[in-house]
Structure formats: structure tokens, C-alpha cells
Steps between C-alpha positions, in 0.01 A plus 500: 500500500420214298536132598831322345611126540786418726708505173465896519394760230545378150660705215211661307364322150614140660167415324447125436219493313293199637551586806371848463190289295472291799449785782296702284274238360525268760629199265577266710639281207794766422616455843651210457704683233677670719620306748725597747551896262403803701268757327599863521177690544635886453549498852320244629712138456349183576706163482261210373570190699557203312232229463258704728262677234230478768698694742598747212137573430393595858825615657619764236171560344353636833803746564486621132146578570511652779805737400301598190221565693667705782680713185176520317311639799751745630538612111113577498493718805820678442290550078146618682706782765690631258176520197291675807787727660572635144094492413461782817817661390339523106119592620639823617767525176227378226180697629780828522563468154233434352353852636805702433407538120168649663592674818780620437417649147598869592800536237543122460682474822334142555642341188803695553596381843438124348693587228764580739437180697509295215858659348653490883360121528701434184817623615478300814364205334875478341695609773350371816389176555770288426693735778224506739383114401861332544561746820199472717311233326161471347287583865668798550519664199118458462435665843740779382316544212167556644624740755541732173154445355299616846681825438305518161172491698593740787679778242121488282377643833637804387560461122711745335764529273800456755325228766365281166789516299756391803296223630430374131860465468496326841238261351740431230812424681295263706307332216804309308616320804161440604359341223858339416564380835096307482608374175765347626390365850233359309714315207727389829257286681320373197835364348582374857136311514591384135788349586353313805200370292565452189334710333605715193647833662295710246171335563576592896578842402254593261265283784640738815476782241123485459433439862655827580352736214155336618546634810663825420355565205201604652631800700374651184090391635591617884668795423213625261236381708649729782540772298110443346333430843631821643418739217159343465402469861609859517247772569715750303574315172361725258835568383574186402230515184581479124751778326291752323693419126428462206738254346547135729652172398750457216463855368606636800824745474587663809714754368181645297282427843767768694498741162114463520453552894195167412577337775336640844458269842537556872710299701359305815516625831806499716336279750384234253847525419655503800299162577600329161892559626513436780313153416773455255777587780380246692523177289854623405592462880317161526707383159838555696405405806382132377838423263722609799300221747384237285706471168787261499828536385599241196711235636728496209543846569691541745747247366476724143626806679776333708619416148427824356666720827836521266334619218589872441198793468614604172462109364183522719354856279669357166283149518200676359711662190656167450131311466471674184782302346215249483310540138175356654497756781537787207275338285230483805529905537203611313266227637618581843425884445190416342422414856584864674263647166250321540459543869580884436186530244228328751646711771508825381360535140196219513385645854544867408402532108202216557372472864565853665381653176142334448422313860670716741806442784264341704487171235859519463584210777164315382615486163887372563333255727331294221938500426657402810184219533582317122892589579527288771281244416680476195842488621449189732320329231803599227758409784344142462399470176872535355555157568241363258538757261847614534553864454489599145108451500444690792755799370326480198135555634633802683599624183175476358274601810702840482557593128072390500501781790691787363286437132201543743614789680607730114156422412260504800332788542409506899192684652345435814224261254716245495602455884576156478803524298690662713513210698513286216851666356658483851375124563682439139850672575513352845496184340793555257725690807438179651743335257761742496529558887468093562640346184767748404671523897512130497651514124797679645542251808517185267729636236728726734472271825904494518481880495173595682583809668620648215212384254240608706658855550506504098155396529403800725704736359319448112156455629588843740623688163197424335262628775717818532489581101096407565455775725714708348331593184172428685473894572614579121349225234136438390396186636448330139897544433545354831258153386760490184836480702287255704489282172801498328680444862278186554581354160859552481525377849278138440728476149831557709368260792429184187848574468628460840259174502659366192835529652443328785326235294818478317733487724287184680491339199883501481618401888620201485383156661566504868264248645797303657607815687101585599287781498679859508399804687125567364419204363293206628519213673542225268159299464 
């Protein structure tokens, strides 16, 4: 709990505005001002004493310091277990998929099952987490959630139709709570430490944002590394060389491949598989077992869901539906499933059509590496950047870096000459995912931070429709048709996001002058 004066708790927005100057900026001057007026910190009050500024400065001073450092520190650990439980949980996920385009090929069953994942993660993503959120809170639904992603892992011990297919939808059902319930444990504390510091909420989300996809982000470099070292330090890898076809890259049709019969490989060994599972297994156990010891619950929490024990399960399933009311949460919808496409197309179609079909299996993990490594990097930097730049620059450049990729990609001819590029291509993309899984979750957290849950359960459910429409006609278009959805969904989606941006500017523009009353909800202290 927070320290208050002997006056008690103050009613929120009791803001006088040199005093708030004077704590924050230690202006000794403006305490004069207030003599004898308390000043309503959120929750922390402090009553000034009159004609003491001296005692002011070092009483108060010291016990707003230390309570923003105690809330700042706890806020960092609580951040750095939650971006490493859900890095060991993603490892296993991300180094799955990214083989399942290659080892699972037999009849398209890998693309299938994530195509399956992807339309079951959508459903959920509506349906579930403002239940499961509001019900059990933000801990528990995460720890739920992963429980149904280490079935994924022990079901591809014996991939077929029936075991992939069942725990894909398990996969599903846990991933829109998962990622909603992060989302929004993450917004929670950052608002919180906003509050208590002054800060602008969105620079402490966007800030909290980037921390976390640095971390997690590069589940994509240990999950691929696994999955490399073991088919490489292999004795029996020979089936892990280069398709014998004819046609790789953007020409690529796989319907004509199948027609054909062009495309002839061996699979790897049960025991290097075996290994590469049950490695996977095992940092899915470690993810659970660290949120359920070492990840806090939000404080404001468990007051939110003594207010919210009334509130019925239909209003509770309906929340999601009802966020679409909002005209910047419909006009966000391509952007957001620009996201899912994306993803879907490095996943499935980039390592399949490109890697697998010139370098081999074996370089698959290699390759996405060189993404996970400029993903993460990218994503802290981006996280901080935002508040120099502000978003639209940042958006913008992701834009560019990806509509620059997919011209690359229609007209690159790859052959095992130009090695380098491989790497190259992936290093690029990672970069430009780096804006849409930092910048675009924080997006939804600033602009929908009254309705969180329910925002970032839109959020999942778009970005989840657009992977499972990815892997869908992964098995049935030619990769070059594929590049041009990839375009025209990235440029109505940046033109549709300028118009979010412009509404928001507008409606800034308009509010009226409330310096008397102080700063509202997300914005700053006053300087």
C-alpha cells in the first residue's frame, strides 16, 4: 500500500498544479504556493506544511522516491519472468512451426494443423479472455494457456491427422487468453508505474512493451538454434538436404509440385526427432513452472475483479463484440491481420518455397535466426524510440522495410550462389515484425486502455485470422500470389492506421483546457 497523510486518501485528479511542479521538479519556490493545500498524488497524498519548504523537499521527496522506486523495481522483475517464462513456452511453439511447413509436408498436414490453430485461436481470442481474464485474473489465465501449448509438442511425437489436428485446436483455445491476458498484465503495471511517476502512460507502455518482445522475441533464435544444432550434429542428417525440384522461390506452386510428383526428400530419423521434442517438452514445463512461483499478481487486480464479481458471463463474452462499436478498432483490422500474414509467409511459405528448397532443412533454424536476432533487437530499440519519434515514423518504416521485401522476394531468383541473402531477407522482415508485434500491441493499450481486455482479444483474434487464412492457402496458391495479398494488405492497412492517427489527433486538438483540474489518465505530469 502506498503512503497517505494523516488527512487520508484524496479523491483522484485533486491536482494542484504547482504543487505537482514542486514534487516533481523539486521547485522549492512553488512551495510556498501552496501553503497549507494537500496534493493528491493518485494515491499517494502528501499535505505540504506551511512555511517549511525545506522540510517539504526532504520529507516528501524521499518517500516519493522511494515508493517509485520500490514500484519501479517490482514492475521490472514481475516484466523480465513473464518475457522469459513465455520465451521457453515460444522456443518450443516458434521452432515447431517453423518446421511444420517442412516436416510435416505429407498432404499439407503441417500447414493444415496451423491453419486449424490459427482459426481455433480466433474463436477463442473473442470469446475467452475477457471470461477467463476478469475470472481468474491475468496469472492464471497465462498458466492455463500454456498448459495447452505443451500438448502441441507432445501430440508431434506422433503426428497424424487426429493427434495434430486436436492439439492444434488446443493451441488455439489457449493462445487468445494467453497473449490477451500478457497484454493486459503488461498495460496494468505500466499504467500503474505511470501514474506513480509521472510519466506519460503510453511512453511506459510502449517502454514495458519493448522490454518484453526483446526478451521474447528471441524464442525465434533458441528455438531454431535447437532445432539446427541437433539436425547438424546428427550423424544421420542426410535427409535433411535440399528438395530435388525444379521450380524454388516465388514461382513456386505447390499444387503443380503434387501434380508433378518434383518434390522428393526423406524425413530425419525418429531419434533426432525424438531428441528435438522432447527438448521442446521440456522448456514448456520450465515456462509454467516459473509464472506459477515467481510472477506477481497486479495489485489493482484484485480490487478490478472484486468490482467485476457481479458482472454476468454473457456481458463478460459480449465485451469483445461490443469493442467493435469503436471505428478505430475496425479501422485497425487490416493492419492488425497484416500481422498474422506476415508471420504466416516467413513461417511457412519463406522457409519452405526459399530455404528447404535450395539450402536444405538443416539451414532452416540458421536462417530464421538472422530473424529472431534483428526482431528482438529491434523491438527494444522501437519500444524506446517511440518517444522521440512518436509512432507514425516508426509504422511508417515498417511499411517500407516490408513492401521493399515482398518487391525483392517476386523478383529474386534464389540459388544456393547467392547464400547470403537468405539471411539478408530474414534479417530485413525481422526488423519490420518488430514494429507490428511492439508498436501495434502497445497501439491498442493506449487507445483502448478503458477497455483492455476486450481490445487486446480483438487484437488476437485479427492478427489469429490472418495467420489462419496464411496457412490456409499456403498448401493451394503459388507463392508469387501469396507476395501480392502481402502488398495490398500492408497498404490498405498503413492508409487505414493515418486514419486512426488523424482521429486521435483530432480529437486532442478539440478537448478542452483542463489545466486547473490537472493531468487526466495518460497524460503527463505537468512540467
Amino acid at each position: 500500500m502506498l503512503p497517505t497523510s494523516s488527512a487520508g486518501m484524496c479523491p483522484l485528479k485533486v491536482w494542484p498544479a504547482p504543487c505537482v511542479r514542486f514534487f516533481y521538479q523539486h521547485e522549492v519556490a512553488e512551495c510556498s504556493k501552496t501553503k497549507g493545500k494537500k496534493c493528491c498524488l493518485k494515491d499517494l497524498c502528501l499535505a505540504v506544511p506551511q512555511n517549511n519548504s525545506n522540510n517539504c523537499l526532504q520529507s516528501n521527496m524521499f518517500k516519493i522516491r522511494s515508493m517509485k522506486c520500490a514500484v519501479c523495481n517490482e514492475n521490472l522483475k514481475n516484466i523480465l519472468v513473464l518475457s522469459f517464462g513465455i520465451l521457453l513456452l515460444y522456443t518450443a511453439y516458434m521452432g515447431l512451426q517453423t518446421l511444420q511447413s517442412s516436416l510435416n509436408k505429407i498432404e499439407g498436414l503441417g500447414v493444415a494443423s496451423l491453419s486449424v490453430m490459427y482459426v481455433s485461436l480466433s474463436i477463442s481470442s473473442l470469446l475467452l479472455p475477457p471470461l477467463l481474464i476478469k475470472r481468474i485474473g491475468c496469472k492464471w489465465t497465462i498458466v492455463l494457456s500454456m498448459f495447452c501449448f505443451i500438448s502441441y509438442s507432445l501430440c508431434n511425437f506422433y503426428a497424424s491427422w487426429p493427434t495434430l489436428i486436436i492439439s492444434s485446436i488446443l493451441v488455439g483455445l489457449g493462445g487468445g487468453p494467453l497473449w490477451a491476458g500478457k497484454s493486459t498484465y503488461i498495460t496494468i503495471i505500466g499504467n500503474k508505474y505511470a501514474e506513480t511517476s509521472g510519466k506519460l502512460a503510453k511512453d511506459v507502455v510502449n517502454q514495458y512493451f519493448g522490454i518484453f518482445f526483446l526478451i521474447c522475441q528471441t524464442c525465434r533464435v533458441w528455438g531454431n538454434l535447437i532445432s539446427s544444432l541437433i539436425f547438424n550434429l546428427s550423424h544421420n542428417s542426410g535427409g535433411l538436404d535440399a528438395l530435388n525440384q525444379t521450380v524454388c522461390g516465388a514461382g513456386d506452386c505447390p499444387v503443380e509440385q503434387s501434380q508433378s510428383g518434383n518434390s522428393t526428400g526423406s524425413q530425419p530419423s525418429k531419434t533426432i526427432l525424438y531428441t528435438l521434442l522432447g527438448s521442446y517438452t521440456a522448456c514448456g514445463i520450465l515456462a509454467v513452472l516459473m509464472i506459477i512461483f515467481f510472477l506477481d499478481k497486479p495489485h489493482t487486480e484484485k480490487q478490478n475483479r472484486e468490482n467485476q464479481s457481479k458482472t454476468s458471463v454473457c456481458s463478460n463474452l459480449l465485451a469483445s463484440f461490443k469493442q467493435l462499436r469503436d471505428k478505430r478498432q475496425c479501422l485497425l483490422i487490416p493492419l492488425t491481420m497484416f500481422s498474422g500474414f506476415e508471420q504466416g509467409f516467413i513461417a511457412s511459405d519463406f522457409t519452405k518455397s526459399y530455404v528447404t528448397c535450395i539450402l536444405g532443412l538443416k539451414y532452416v533454424g540458421f536462417v530464421i535466426i538472422c530473424f529472431g536476432v534483428t526482431n528482438s533487437i529491434c523491438a527494444a530499440v522501437f519500444g524506446k524510440l517511440t518517444q522521440y519519434t512518436g509512432r507514425i515514423p516508426l509504422f511508417l518504416l515498417g511499411a517500407a522495410i516490408n513492401v521493399g521485401c515482398i518487391i525483392g522476394f517476386l523478383t529474386w531468383k534464389p540459388h544456393i550462389g547467392n547464400f547470403a541473402v537468405f539471411f539478408i531477407m530474414s534479417g530485413l522482415w525481422g526488423i519490420a515484425d518488430a514494429v507490428w508485434q511492439t508498436l501495434l500491441s502497445s497501439l491498442y493499450g493506449v487507445l483502448f486502455e478503458k477497455n483492455k481486455e476486450a481490445a487486446f482479444a480483438n487484437f488476437s483474434l485479427w492478427e489469429s485470422l490472418g495467420f489462419a487464412i496464411a496457412f490456409g492457402y499456403s498448401s493451394f496458391l503459388c507463392v508469387y500470389v501469396k507476395l501480392y495479398i502481402l502488398m495490398c494488405v500492408v497498404v490498405i492497412g498503413i492508409l487505414l492506421y493515418g486514419t486512426v492517427e488523424y482521429i486521435e489527433h483530432t480529437q486532442h486538438r478539440n478537448l478542452p483546457n483542463v489545466a486547473e483540474e490537472g493531468p487526466k489518465e495518460n497524460e503527463a505530469i505537468p512540467a
